[in-house]
C-alpha positions as CSV (number, residue, x, y, z in Angstrom):
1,X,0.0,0.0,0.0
2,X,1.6,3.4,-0.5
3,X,2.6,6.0,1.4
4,X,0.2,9.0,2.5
5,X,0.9,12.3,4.0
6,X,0.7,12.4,8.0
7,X,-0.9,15.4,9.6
8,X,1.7,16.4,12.6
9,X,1.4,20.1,12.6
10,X,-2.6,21.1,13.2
11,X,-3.2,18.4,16.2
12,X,0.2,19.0,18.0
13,X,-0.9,22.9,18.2
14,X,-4.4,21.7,19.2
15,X,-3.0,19.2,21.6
16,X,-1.0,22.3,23.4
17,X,-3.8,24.5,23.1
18,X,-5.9,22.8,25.0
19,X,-3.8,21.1,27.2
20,X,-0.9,23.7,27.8
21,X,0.1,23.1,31.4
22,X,-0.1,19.2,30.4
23,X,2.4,19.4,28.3
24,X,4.7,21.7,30.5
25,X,4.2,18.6,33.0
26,X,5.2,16.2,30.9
27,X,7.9,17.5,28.8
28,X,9.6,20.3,30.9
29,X,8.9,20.0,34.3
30,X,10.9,22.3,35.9
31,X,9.5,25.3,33.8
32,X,5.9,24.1,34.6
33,X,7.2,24.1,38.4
34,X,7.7,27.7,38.2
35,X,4.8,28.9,37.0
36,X,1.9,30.7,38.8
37,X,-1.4,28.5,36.7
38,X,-3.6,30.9,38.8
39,X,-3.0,33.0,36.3
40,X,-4.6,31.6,32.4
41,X,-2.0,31.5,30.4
42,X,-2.5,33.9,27.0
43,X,-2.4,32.1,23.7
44,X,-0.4,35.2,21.7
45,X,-1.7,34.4,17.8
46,X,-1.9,38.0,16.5
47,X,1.5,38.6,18.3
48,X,2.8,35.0,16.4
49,X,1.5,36.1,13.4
50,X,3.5,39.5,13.6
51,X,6.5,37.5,14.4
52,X,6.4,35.0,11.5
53,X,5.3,37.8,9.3
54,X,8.7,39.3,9.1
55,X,10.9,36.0,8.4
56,X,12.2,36.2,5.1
57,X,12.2,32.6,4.3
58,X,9.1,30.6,4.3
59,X,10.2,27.9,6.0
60,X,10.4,29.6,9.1
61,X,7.9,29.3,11.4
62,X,7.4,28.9,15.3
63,X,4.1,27.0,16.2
64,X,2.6,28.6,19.6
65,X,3.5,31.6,21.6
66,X,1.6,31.9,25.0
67,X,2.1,34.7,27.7
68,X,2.3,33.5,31.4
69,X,3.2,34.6,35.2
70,X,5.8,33.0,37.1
71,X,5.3,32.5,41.2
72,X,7.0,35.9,41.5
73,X,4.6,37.6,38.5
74,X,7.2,38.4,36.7
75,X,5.9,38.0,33.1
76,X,7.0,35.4,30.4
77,X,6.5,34.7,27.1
78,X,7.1,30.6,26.2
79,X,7.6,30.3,22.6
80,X,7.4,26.8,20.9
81,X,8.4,25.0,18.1
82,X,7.4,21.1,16.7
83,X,10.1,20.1,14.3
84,X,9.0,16.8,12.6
85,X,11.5,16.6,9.5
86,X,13.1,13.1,9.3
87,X,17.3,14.3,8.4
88,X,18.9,17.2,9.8
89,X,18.0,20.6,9.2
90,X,20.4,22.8,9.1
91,X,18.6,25.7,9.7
92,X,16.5,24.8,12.8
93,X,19.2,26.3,15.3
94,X,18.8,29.9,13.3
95,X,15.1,29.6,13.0
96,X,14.9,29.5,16.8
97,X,17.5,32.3,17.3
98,X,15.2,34.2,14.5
99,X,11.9,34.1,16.4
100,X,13.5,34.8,19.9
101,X,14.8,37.8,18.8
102,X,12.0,38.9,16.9
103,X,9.6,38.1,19.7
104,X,12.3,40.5,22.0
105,X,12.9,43.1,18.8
106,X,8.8,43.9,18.7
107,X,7.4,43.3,22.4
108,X,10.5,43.9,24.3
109,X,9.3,41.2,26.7
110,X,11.3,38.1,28.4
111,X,11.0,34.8,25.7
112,X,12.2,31.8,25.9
113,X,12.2,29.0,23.1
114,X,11.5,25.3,23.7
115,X,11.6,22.7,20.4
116,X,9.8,19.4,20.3
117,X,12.1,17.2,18.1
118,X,9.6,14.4,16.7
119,X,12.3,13.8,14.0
120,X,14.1,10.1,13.3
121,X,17.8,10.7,14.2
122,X,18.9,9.8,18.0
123,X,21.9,11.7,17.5
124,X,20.4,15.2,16.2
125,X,20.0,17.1,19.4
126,X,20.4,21.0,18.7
127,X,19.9,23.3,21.7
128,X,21.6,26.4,20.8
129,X,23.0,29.0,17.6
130,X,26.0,31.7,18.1
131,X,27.8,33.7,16.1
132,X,30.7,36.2,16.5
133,X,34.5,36.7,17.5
134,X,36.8,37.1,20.4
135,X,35.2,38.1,23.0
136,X,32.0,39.9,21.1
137,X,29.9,36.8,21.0
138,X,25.4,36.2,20.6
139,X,24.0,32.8,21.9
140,X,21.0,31.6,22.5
141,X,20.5,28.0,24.5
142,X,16.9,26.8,24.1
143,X,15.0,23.3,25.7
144,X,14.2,20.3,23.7
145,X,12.6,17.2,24.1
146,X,13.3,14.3,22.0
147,X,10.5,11.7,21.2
148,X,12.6,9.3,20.4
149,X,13.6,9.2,24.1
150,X,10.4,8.4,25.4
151,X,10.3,4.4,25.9
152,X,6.9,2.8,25.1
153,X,6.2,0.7,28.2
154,X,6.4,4.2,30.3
155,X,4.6,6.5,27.4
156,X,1.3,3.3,27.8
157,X,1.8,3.9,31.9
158,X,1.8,7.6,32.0
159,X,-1.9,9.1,32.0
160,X,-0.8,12.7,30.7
161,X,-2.6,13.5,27.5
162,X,0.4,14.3,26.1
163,X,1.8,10.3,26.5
164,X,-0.6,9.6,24.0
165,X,-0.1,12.7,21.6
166,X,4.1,11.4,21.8
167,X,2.6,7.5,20.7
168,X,0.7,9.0,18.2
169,X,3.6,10.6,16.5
170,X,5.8,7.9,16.9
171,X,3.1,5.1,15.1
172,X,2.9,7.5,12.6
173,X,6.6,7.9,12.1
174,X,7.2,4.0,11.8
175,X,3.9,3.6,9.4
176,X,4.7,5.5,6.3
177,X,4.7,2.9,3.9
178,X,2.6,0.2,6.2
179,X,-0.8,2.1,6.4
180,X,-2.9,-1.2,7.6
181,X,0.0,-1.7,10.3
182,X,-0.8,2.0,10.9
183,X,-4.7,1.3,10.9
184,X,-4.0,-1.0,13.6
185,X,-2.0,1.6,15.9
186,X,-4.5,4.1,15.2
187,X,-7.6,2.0,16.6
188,X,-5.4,0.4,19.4
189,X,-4.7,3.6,20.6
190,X,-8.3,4.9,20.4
191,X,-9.5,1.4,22.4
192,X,-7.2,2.1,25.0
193,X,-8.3,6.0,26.0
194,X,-11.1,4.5,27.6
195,X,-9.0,1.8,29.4
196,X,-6.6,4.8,30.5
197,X,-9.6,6.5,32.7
198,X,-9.9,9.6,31.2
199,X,-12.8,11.4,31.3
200,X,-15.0,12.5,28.5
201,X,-14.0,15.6,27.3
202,X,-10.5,13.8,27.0
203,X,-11.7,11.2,25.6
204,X,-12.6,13.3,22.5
205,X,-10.4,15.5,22.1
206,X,-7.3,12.8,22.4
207,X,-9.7,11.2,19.7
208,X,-9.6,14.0,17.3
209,X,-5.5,14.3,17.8
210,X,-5.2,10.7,17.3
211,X,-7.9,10.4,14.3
212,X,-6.2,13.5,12.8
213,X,-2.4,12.9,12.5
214,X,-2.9,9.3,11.6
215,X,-3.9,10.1,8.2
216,X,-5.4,6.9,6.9
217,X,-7.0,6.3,3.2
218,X,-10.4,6.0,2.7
219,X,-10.8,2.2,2.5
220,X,-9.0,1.7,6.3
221,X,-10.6,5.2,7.5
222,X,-14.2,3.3,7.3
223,X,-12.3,0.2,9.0
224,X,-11.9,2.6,11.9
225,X,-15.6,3.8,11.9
226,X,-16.9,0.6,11.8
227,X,-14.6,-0.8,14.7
228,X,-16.0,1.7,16.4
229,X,-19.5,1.4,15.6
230,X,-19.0,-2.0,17.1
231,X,-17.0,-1.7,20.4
232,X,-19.7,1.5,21.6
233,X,-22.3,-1.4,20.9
234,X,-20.2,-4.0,22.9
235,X,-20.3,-1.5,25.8
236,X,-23.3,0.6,25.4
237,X,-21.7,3.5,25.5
238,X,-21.4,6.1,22.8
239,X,-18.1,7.1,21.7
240,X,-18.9,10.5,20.3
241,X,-21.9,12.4,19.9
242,X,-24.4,12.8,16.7
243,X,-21.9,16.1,16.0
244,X,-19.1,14.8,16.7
245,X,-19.9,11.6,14.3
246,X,-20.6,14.5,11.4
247,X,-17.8,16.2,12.3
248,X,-15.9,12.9,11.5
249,X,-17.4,12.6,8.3
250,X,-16.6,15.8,7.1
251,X,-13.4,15.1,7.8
252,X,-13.0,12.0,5.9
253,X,-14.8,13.4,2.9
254,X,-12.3,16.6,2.9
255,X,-9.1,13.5,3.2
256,X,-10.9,11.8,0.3
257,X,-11.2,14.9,-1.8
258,X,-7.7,15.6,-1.5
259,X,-6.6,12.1,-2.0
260,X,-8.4,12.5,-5.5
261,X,-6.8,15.5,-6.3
262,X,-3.4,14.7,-5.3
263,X,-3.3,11.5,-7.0
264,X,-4.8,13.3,-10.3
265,X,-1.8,15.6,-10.5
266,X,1.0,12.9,-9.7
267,X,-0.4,11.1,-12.7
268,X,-1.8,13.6,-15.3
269,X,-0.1,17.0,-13.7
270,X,-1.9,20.5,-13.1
271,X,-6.0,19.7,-13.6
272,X,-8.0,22.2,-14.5
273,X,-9.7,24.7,-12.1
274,X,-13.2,22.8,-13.5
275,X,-12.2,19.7,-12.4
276,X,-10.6,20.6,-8.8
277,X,-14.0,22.4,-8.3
278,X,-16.6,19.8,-9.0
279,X,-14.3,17.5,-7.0
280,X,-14.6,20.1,-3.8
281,X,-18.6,19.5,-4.4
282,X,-18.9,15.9,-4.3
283,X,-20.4,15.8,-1.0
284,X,-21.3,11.5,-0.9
285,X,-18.6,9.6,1.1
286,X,-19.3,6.4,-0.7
287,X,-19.1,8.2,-4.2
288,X,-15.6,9.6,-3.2
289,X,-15.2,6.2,-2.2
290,X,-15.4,4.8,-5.8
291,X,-14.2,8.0,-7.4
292,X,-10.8,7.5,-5.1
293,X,-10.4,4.0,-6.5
294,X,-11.2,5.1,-10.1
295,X,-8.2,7.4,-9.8
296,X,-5.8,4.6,-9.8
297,X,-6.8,3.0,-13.5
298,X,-8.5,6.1,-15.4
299,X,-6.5,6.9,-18.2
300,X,-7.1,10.7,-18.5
301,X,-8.7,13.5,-17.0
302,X,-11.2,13.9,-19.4
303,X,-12.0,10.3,-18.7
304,X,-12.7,11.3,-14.7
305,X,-14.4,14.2,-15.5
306,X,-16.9,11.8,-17.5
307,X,-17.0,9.6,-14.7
308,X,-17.9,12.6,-12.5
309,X,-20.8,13.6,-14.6
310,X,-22.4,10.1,-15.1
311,X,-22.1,9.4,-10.8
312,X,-24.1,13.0,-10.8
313,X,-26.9,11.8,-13.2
């Protein structure tokens, strides 16, 4: 089966988001220590957005900025960064040096930078960038935390959300090119949120972490839905609710549309604005369904857009 883009980026900001002094717990401790949580912490878009808008290079980017107290009130700004790339990147120490000064240049407030390294080397382990000579020198030293150091049998112990964001990722990682080994990683990690004891709202929203970085086709996506269907029969208990399950839906019908028109373009190149549009239209899962199989032996783009138009009829 081949290989299909994994979605690391939207659920590890949603993960910190909504579970911010979770993941200070688990993967730096003795910053979470010092912080006053009396005080709600301040998710700083607009302020990440003015950041990031100056970088020259689109590559750069930083992923949350939140504004906090410490036990003394001083104030602090935590920037962070989820690097995911599998080889080095050799401009990752800059890029943190970059936003840290630009976070200082426009709010002249204290930052500091902390990197989640969900990347496949053990030995790449950047925490800092200089520059200068003699004795005029500029460093910065940031915090990371490596996911490949986090051992299994302690990640399926822990009950911090954040063990099971970390499992996520690394499934993912190892089931690029095995997507039914990954379908089976994806639902045994969903079985087991009720067997960890968390409550309902965490229940769902680990779901929708889980369900969205796992990127699965089509075909093994429904596997999911039906396994399921089945285990809230077996213990008459509903998973999600009647908006949550459309929510799902509309989820795998927007993965199914772009699984059409990505697999369109690797064989045939650009497709016409007509086409991409009546694809974004389709709005009948098991049509996709079809239409995402029919991708695979069509021989032209004409010949979909026909198929299109006699599914419509």
């Amino acid at each position: 089966m081949t290989s299909i883009n994994a979605n690391y980026d939207q659920p590890w900001k949603e993960a910190i988001g909504m579970y911010f002094n979770e993941f200070l717990s688990f993967f730096f401790p003795a910053i979470e220590s010092q912080i006053n949580w009396q005080k709600t912490p301040i998710s700083l878009d607009k302020e990440l957005e003015q950041i990031t808008a100056s970088s020259q290079t689109e590559k750069r980017y930083a992923d949350r900025l939140f504004k906090v107290w410490l036990l003394d009130n001083q104030e602090l700004w935590i920037l962070i960064h989820i690097e995911v790339q599998s080889q080095y990147d050799l401009e990752f120490q800059e890029r943190m040096f970059i936003y840290n000064y630009r976070a200082y240049d426009l709010y002249h407030k204290p930052v500091i930078s902390l990197a989640i390294l969900g990347d496949e080397n053990k030995i790449w382990r950047p925490t800092s960038f200089e520059y200068g000579l003699g004795e005029s020198q500029v460093k910065i030293k940031f915090s990371i935390a490596k996911l490949l150091d986090y051992k299994w049998e302690e990640l399926e112990q822990n009950k911090n959300p954040f063990a099971v964001v970390v499992m996520a990722h690394l499934k993912t990682k190892v089931t690029t090119s095995n997507l039914t080994e990954r379908e089976q990683w994806k639902w045994n990690l969903i079985r087991c949120l009720y067997e960890r004891g968390y409550n309902r709202k965490e229940i769902v929203d680990l779901f929708k972490v889980i369900d969205k970085m796992m990127s699965l086709p089509v075909q093994l996506q429904q596997k999911i839905k039906t396994k399921l269907t089945q285990y809230e029969e077996e213990r008459k208990m509903p998973f999600l609710s009647t908006l949550e399950e459309m929510a799902l839906e509309k989820g795998a019908k927007e993965t199914s549309r772009n699984h059409i028109i990505k697999i369109l373009e690797k064989r045939f190149g650009t497709l016409p604005d007509e086409l991409i549009n009546a694809i974004n239209k389709l709005d009948d899962l098991p049509l996709l369904e079809r239409l995402h199989l029919e991708t695979i032996t069509v021989n032209s783009v004409a010949e979909f857009s026909t198929l299109i138009q006699e599914n419509l009829e």
